[in-house]
N, CA and C atoms as an extended XYZ file, in Angstrom:
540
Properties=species:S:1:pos:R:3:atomname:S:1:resname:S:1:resid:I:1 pbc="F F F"
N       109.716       81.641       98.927 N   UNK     1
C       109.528       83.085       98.944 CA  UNK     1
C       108.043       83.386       98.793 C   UNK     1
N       107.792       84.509       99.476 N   UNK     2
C       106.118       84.655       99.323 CA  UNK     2
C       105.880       85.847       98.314 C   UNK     2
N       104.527       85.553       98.159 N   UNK     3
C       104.052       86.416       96.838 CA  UNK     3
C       104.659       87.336       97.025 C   UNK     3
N       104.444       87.709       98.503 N   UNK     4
C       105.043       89.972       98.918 CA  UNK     4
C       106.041       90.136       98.690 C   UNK     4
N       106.986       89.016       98.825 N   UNK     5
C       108.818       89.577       98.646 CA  UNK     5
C       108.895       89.684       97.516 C   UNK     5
N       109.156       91.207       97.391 N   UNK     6
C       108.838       91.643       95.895 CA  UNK     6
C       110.336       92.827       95.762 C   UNK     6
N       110.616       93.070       94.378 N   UNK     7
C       111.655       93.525       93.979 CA  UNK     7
C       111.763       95.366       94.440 C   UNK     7
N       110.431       95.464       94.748 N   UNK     8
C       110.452       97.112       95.582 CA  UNK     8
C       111.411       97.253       96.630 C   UNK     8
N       111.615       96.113       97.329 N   UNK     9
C       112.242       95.946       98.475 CA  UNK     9
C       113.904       96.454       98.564 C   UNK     9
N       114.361       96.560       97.162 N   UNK    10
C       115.732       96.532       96.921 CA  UNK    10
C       115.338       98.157       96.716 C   UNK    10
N       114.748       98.934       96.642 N   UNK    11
C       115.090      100.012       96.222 CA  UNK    11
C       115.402      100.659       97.181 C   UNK    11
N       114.949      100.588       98.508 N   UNK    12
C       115.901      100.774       99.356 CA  UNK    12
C       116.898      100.633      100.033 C   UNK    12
N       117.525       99.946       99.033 N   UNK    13
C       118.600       99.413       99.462 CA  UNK    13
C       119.685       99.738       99.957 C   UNK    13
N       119.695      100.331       98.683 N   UNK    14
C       121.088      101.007       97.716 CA  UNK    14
C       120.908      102.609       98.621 C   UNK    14
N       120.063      103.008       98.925 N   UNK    15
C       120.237      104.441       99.961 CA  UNK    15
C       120.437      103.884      101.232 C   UNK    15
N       119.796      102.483      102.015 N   UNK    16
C       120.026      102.313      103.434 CA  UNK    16
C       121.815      102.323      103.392 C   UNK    16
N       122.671      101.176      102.290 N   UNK    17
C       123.823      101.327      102.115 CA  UNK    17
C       125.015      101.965      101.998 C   UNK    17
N       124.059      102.890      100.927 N   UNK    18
C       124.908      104.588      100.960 CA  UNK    18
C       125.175      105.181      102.069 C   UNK    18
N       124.244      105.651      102.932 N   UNK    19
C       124.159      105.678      104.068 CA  UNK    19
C       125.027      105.400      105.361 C   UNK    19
N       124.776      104.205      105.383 N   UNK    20
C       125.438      103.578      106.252 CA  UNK    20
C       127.462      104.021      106.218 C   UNK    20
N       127.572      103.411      104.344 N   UNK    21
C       129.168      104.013      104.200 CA  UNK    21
C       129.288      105.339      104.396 C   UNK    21
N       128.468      106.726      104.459 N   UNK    22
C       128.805      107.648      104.741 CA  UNK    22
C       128.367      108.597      106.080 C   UNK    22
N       127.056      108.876      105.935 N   UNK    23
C       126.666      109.186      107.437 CA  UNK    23
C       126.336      108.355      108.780 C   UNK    23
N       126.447      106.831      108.148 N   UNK    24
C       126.010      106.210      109.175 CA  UNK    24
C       127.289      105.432      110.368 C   UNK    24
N       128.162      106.310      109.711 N   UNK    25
C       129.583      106.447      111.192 CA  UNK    25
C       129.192      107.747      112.115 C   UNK    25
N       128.519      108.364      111.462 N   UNK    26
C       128.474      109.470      112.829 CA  UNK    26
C       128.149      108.962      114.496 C   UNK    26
N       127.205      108.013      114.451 N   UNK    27
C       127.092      107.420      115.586 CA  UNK    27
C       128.051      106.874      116.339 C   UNK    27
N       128.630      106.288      115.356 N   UNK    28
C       130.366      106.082      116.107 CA  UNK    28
C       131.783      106.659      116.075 C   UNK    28
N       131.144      107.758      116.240 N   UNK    29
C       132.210      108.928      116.457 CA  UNK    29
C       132.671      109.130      117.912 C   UNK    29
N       133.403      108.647      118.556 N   UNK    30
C       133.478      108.823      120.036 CA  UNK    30
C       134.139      110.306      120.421 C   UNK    30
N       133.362      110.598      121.596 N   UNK    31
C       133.185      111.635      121.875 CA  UNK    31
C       134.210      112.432      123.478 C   UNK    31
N       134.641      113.695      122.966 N   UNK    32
C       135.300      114.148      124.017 CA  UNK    32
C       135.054      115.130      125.024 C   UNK    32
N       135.095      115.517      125.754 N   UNK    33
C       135.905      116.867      126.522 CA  UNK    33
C       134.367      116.385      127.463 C   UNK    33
N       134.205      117.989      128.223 N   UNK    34
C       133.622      117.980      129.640 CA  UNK    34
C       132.168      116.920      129.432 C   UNK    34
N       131.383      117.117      127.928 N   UNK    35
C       129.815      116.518      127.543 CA  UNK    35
C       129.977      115.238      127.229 C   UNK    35
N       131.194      114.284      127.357 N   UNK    36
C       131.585      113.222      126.604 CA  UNK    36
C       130.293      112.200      126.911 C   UNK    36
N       130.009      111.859      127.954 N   UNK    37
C       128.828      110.816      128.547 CA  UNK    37
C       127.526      111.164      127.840 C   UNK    37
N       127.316      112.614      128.012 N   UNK    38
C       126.137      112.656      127.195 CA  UNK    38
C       125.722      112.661      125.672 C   UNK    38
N       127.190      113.198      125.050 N   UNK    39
C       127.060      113.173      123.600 CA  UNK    39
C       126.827      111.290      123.002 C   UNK    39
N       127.887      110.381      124.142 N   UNK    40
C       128.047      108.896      123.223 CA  UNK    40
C       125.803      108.883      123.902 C   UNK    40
N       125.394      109.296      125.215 N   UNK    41
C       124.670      108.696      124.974 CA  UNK    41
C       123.619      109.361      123.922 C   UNK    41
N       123.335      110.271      123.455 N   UNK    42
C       122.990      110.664      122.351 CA  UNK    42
C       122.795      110.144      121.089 C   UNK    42
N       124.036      109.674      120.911 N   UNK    43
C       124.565      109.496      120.082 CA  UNK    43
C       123.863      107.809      119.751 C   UNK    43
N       123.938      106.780      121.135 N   UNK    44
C       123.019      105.931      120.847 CA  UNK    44
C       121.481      105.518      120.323 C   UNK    44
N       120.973      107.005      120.213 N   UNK    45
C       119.927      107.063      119.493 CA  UNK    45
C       119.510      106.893      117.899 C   UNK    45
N       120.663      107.568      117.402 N   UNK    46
C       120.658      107.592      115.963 CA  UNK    46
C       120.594      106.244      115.539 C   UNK    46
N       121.105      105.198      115.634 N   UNK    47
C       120.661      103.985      114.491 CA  UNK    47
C       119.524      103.651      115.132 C   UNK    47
N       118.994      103.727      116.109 N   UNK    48
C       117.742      103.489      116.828 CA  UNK    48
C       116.554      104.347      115.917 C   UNK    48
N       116.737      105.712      115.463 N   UNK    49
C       115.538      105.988      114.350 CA  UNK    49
C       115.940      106.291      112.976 C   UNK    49
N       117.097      105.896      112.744 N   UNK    50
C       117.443      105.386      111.212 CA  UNK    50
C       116.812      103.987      110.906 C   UNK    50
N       116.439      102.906      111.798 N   UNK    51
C       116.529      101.873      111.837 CA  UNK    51
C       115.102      101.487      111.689 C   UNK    51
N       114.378      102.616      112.498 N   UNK    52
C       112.899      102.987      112.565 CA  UNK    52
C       112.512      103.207      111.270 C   UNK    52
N       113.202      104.413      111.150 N   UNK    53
C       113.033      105.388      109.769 CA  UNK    53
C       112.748      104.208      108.417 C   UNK    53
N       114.026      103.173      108.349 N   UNK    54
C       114.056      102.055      107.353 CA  UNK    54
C       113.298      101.519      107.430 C   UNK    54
N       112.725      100.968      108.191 N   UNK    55
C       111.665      100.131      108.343 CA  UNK    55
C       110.263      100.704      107.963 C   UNK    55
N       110.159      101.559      107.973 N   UNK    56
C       109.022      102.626      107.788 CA  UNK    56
C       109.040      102.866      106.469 C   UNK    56
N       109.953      103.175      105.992 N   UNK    57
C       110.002      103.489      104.083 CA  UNK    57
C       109.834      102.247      103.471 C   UNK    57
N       110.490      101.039      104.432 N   UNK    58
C       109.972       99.765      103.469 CA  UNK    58
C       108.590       99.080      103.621 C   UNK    58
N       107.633       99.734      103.937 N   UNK    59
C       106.337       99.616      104.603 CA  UNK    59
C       105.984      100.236      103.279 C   UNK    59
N       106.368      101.932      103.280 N   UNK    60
C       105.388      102.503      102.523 CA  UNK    60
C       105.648      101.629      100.769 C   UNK    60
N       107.337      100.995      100.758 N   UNK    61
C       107.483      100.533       99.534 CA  UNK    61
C       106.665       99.641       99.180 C   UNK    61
N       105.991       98.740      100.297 N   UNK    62
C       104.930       97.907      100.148 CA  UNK    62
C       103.939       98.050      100.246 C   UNK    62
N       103.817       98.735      100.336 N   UNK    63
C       102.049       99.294      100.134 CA  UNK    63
C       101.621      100.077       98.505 C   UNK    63
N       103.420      100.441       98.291 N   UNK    64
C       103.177      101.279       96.920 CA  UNK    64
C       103.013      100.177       95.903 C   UNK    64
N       103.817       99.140       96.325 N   UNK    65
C       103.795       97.493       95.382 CA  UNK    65
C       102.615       96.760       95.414 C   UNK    65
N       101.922       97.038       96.371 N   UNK    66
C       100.191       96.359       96.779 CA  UNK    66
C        99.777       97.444       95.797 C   UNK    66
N        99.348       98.474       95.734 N   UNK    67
C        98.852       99.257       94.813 CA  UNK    67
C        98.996       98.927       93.544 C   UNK    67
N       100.282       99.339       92.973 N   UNK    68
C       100.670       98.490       91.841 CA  UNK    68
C        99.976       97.659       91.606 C   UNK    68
N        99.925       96.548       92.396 N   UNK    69
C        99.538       95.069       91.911 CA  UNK    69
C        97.889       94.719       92.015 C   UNK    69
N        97.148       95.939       92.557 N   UNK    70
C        96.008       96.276       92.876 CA  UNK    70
C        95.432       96.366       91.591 C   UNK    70
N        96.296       97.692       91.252 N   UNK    71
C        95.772       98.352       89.920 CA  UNK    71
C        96.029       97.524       88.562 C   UNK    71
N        97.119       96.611       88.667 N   UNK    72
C        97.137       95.571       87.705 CA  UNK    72
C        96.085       94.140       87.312 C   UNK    72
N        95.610       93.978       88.484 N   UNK    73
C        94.418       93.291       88.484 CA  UNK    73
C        93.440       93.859       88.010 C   UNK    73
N        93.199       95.056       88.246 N   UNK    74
C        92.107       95.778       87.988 CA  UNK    74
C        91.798       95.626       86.698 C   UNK    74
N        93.033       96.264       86.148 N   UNK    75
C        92.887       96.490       84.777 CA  UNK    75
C        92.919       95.190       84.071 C   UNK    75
N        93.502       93.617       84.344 N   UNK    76
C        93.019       93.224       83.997 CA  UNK    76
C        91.753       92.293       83.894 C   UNK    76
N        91.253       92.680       84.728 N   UNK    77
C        89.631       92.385       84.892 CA  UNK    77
C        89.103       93.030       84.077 C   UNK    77
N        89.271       94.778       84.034 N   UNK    78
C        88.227       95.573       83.272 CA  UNK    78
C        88.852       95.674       81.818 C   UNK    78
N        90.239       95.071       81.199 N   UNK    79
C        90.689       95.686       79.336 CA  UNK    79
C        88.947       95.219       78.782 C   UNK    79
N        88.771       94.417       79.018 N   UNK    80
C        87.768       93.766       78.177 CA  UNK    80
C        85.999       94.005       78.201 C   UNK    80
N        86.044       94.886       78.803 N   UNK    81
C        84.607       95.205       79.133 CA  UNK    81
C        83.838       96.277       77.907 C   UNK    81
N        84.825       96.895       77.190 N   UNK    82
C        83.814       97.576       75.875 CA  UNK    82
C        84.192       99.243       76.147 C   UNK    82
N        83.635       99.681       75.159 N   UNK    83
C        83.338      100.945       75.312 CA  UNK    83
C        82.334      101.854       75.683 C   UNK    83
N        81.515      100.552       75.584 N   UNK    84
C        79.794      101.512       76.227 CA  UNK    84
C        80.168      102.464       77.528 C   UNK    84
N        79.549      103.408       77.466 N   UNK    85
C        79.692      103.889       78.456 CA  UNK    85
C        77.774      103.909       79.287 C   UNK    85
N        77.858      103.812       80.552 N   UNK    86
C        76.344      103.738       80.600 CA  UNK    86
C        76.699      103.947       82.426 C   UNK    86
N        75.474      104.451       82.845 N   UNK    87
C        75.522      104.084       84.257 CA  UNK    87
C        76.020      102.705       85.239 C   UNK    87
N        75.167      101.616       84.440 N   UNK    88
C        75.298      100.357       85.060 CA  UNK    88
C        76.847       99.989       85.037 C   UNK    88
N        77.834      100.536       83.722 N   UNK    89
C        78.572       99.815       83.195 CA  UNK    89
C        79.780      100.510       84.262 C   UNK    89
N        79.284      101.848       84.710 N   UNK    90
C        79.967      102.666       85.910 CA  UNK    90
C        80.401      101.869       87.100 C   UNK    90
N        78.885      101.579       87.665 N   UNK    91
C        78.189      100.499       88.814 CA  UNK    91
C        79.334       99.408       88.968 C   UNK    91
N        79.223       98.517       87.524 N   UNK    92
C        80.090       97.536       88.081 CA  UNK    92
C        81.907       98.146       87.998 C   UNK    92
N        81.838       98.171       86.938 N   UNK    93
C        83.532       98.399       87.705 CA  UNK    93
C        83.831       99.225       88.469 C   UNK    93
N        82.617      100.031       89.114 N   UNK    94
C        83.036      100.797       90.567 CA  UNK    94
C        83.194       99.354       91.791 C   UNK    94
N        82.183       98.277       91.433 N   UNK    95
C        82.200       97.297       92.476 CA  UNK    95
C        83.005       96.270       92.258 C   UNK    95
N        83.909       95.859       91.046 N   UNK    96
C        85.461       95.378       90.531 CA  UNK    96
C        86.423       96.159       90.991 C   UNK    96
N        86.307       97.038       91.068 N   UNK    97
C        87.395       98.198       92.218 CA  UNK    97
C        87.388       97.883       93.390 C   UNK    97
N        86.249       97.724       94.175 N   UNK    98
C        86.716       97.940       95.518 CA  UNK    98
C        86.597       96.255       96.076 C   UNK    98
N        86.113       94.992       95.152 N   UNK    99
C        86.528       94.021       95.289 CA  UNK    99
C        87.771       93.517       95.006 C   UNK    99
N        88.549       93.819       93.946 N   UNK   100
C        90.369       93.792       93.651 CA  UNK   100
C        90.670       94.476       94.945 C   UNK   100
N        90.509       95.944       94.597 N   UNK   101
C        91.698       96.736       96.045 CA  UNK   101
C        91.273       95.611       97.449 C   UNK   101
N        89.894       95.339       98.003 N   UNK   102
C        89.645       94.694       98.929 CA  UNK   102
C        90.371       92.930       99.066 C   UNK   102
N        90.339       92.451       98.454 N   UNK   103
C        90.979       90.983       97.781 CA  UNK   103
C        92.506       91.547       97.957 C   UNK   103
N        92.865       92.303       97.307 N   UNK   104
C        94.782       92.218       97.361 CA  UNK   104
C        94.831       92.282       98.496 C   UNK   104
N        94.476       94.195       99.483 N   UNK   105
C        95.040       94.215      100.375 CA  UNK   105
C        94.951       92.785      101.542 C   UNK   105
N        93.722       92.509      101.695 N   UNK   106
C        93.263       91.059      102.428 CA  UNK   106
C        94.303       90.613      102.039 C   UNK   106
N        94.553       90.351      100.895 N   UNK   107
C        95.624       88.498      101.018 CA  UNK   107
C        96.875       89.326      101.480 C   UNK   107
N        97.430       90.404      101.251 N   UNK   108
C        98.336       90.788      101.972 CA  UNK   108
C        98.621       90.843      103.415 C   UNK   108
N        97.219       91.633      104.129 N   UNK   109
C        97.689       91.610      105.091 CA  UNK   109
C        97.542       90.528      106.122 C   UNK   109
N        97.343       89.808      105.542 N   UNK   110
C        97.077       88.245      105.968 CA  UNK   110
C        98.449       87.508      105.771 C   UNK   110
N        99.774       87.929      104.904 N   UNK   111
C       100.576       87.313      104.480 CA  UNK   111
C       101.445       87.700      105.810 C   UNK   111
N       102.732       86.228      106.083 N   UNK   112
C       103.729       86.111      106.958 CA  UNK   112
C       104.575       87.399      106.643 C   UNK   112
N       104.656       87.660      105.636 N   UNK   113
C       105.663       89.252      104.665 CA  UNK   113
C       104.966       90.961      106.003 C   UNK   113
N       103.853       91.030      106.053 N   UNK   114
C       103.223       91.482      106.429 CA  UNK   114
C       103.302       91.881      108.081 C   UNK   114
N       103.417       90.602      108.767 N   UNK   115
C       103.612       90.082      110.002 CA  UNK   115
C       105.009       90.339      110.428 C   UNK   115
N       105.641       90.332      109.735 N   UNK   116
C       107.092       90.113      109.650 CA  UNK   116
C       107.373       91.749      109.513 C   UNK   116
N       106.857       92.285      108.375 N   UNK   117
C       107.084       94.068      108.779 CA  UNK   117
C       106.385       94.603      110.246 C   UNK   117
N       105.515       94.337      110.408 N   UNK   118
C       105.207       94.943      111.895 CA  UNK   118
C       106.036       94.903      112.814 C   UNK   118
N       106.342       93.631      112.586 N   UNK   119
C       106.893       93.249      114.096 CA  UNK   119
C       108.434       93.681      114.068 C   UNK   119
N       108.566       94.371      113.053 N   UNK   120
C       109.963       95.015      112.959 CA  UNK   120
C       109.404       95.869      113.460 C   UNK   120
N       108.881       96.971      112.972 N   UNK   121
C       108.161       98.460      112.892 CA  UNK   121
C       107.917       98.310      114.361 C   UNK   121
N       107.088       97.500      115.065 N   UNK   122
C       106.683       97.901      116.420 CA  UNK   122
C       107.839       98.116      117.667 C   UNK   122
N       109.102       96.594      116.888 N   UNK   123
C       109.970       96.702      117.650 CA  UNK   123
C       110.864       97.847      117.667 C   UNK   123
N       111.104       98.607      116.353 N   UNK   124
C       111.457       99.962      116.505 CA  UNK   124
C       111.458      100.803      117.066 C   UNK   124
N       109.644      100.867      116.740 N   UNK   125
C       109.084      101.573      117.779 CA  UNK   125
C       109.176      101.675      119.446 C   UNK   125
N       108.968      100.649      119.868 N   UNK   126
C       109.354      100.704      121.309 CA  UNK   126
C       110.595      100.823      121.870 C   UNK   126
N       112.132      100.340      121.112 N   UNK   127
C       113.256      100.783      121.272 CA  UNK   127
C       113.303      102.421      120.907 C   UNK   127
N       112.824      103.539      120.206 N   UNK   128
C       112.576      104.619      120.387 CA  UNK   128
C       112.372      104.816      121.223 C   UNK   128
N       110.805      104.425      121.745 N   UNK   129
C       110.045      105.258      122.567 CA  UNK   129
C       111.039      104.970      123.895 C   UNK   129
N       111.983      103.826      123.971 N   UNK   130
C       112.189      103.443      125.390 CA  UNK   130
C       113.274      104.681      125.124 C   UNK   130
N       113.855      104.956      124.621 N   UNK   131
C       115.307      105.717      124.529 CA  UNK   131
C       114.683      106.961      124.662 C   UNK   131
N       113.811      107.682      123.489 N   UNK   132
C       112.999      109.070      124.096 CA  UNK   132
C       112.366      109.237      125.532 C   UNK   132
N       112.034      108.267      126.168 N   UNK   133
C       111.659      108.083      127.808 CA  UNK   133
C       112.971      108.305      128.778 C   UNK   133
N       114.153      107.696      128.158 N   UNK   134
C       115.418      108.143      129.004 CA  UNK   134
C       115.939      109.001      128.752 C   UNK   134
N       116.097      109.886      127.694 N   UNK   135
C       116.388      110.711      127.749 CA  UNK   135
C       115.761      111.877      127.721 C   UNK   135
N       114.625      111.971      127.899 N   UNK   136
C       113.517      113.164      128.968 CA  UNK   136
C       113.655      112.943      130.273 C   UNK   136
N       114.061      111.913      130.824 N   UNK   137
C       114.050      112.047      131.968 CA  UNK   137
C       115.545      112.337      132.452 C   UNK   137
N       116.867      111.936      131.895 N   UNK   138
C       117.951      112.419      132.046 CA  UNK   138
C       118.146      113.739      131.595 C   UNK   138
N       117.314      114.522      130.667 N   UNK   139
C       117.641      115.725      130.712 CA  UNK   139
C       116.471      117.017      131.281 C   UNK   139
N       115.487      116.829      131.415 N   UNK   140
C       114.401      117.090      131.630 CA  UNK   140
C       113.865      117.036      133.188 C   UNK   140
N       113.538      115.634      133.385 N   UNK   141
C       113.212      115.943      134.905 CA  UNK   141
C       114.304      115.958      136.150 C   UNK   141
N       114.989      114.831      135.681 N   UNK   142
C       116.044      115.084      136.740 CA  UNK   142
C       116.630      116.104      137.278 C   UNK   142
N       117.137      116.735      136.033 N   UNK   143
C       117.552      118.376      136.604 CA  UNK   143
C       116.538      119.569      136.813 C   UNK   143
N       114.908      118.921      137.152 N   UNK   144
C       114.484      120.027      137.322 CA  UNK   144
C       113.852      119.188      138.690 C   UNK   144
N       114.386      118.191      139.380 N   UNK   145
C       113.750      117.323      140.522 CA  UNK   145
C       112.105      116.682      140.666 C   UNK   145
N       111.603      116.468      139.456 N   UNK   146
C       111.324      115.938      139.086 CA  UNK   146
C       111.058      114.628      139.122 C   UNK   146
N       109.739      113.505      139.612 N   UNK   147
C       110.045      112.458      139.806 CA  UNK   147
C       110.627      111.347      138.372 C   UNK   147
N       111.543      110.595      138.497 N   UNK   148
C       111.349      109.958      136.771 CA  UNK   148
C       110.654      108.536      137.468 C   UNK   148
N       110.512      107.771      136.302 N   UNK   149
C       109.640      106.776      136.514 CA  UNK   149
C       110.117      105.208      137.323 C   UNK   149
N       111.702      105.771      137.292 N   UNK   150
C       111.981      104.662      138.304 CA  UNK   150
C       112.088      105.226      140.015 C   UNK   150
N       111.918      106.252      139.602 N   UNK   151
C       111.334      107.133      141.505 CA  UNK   151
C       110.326      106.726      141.615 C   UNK   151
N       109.021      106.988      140.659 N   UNK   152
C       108.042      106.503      140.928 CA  UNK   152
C       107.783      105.161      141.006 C   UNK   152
N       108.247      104.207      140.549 N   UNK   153
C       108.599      102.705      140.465 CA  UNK   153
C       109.073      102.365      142.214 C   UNK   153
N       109.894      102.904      142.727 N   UNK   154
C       110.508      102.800      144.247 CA  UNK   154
C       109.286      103.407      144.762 C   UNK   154
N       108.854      104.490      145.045 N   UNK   155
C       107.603      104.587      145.990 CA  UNK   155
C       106.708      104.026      146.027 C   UNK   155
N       106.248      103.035      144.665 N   UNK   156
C       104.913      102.011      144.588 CA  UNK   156
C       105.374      100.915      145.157 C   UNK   156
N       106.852      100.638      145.295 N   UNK   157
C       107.177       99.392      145.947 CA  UNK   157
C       106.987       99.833      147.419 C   UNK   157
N       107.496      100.818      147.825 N   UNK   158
C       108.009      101.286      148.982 CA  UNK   158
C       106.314      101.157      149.889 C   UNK   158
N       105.450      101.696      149.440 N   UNK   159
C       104.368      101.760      149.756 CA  UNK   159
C       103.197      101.021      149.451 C   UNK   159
N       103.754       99.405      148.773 N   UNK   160
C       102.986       98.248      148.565 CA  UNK   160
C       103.647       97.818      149.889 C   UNK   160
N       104.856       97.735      150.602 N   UNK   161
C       105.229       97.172      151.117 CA  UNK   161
C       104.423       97.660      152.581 C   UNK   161
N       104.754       99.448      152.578 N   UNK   162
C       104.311       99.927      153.923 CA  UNK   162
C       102.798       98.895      154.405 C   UNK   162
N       101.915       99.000      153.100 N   UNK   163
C       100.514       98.517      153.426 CA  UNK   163
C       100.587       97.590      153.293 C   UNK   163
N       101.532       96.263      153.030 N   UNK   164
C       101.034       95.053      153.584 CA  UNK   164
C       101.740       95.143      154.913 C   UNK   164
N       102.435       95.944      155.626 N   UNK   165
C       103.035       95.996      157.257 CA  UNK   165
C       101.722       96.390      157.879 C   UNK   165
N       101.024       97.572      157.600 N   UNK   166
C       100.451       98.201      158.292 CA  UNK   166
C        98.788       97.694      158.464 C   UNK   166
N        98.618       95.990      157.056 N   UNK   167
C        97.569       95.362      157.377 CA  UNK   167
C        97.779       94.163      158.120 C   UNK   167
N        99.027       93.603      158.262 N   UNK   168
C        99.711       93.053      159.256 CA  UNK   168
C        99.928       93.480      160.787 C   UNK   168
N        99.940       94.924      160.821 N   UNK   169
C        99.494       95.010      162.209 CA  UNK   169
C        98.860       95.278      162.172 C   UNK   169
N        97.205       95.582      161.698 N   UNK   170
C        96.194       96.017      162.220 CA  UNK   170
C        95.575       94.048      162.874 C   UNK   170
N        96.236       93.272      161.714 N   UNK   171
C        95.686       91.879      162.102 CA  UNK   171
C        96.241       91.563      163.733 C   UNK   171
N        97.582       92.005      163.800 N   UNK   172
C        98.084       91.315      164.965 CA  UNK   172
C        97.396       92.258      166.288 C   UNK   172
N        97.310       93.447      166.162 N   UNK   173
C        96.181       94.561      167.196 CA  UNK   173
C        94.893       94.019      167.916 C   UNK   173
N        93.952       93.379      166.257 N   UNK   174
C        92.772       92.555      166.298 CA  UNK   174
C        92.715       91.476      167.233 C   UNK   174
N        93.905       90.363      166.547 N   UNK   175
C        94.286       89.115      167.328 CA  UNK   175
C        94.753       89.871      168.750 C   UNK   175
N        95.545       90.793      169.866 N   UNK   176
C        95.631       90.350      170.842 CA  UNK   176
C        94.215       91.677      171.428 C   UNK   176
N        93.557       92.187      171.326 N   UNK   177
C        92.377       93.136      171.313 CA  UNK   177
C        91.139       92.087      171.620 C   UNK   177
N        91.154       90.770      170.994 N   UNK   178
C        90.411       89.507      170.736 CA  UNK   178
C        90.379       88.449      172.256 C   UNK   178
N        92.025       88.758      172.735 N   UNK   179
C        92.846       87.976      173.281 CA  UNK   179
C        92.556       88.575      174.540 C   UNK   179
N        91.924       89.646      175.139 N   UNK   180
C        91.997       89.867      176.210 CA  UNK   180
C        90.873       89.988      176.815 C   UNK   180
């Protein structure tokens, strides 16, 4: 286990869980009458930014636990430094501050714990963004004719293709133009 897997982690637990036993059937609520297609697909969104959402609160839980553990260093670097109070004595533990906070976060975000939240978080992220992309374009452009991006996807083919025909015959024009 690495330093980061830390006991913050459980505190969301117990709400992702709750959750799940109570609002997190709504998604699988199957759906009826004339909107049925569009409500289930709708409906496929929700654990898609609950899922986001989780991942995101257990980010900030770790960052609140880096802090923590920031400020615990800190302090114990500085219990022992006195009571003087003086400019210099300001100086340094202003520069014991931002060497601890600088030192934790570093070894953190350097840690596999670290790596391992992103690459949740990003993958979230892009399963969102891909689902908010389909459904702007299923409700949004389509019905207003509108190109969506796999129209535009077919005309870049359509017209990679025209221009390698149309540099294909300018070659074969050349060649019998050459030829006579």
């Amino acid at each position: 286990m690495e330093r980061w897997d830390h006991e913050s982690q459980n505190i969301f637990a117990p709400w992702l869980k709750a959750f799940e036993a109570s609002l997190g059937h709504i998604g699988k609520i199957p759906a009826v009458g004339p909107s049925r297609e569009k409500t289930e697909k709708m409906m496929t969104g929700f654990p898609l930014f609950i899922n986001l959402y989780s991942v995101w609160i257990d980010s900030i839980s770790d960052f609140t636990y880096l802090s923590l553990e920031a400020m615990k260093r800190m302090n114990n670097k500085t219990a022992f430094m006195g009571n003087q109070i003086s400019p210099d004595k300001y100086k340094e533990i202003y520069n014991n501050w931002i060497e601890i906070y600088s030192d934790t976060f570093k070894e953190f975000l350097r840690s596999g714990h670290f790596a391992r939240d992103m690459g949740k978080f990003t993958s979230g992220l892009i399963e969102a963004g891909k689902y908010n992309r389909e459904m702007f374009e299923e409700d949004f452009l389509k019905p207003m004719n509108l190109p969506t991006s796999t129209d535009i996807d077919e005309i870049n083919r359509e017209l990679y293709s025209l221009k390698k025909t149309v540099k294909e015959l300018n070659r074969k024009i050349n060649e019998l133009s050459q030829g006579k």
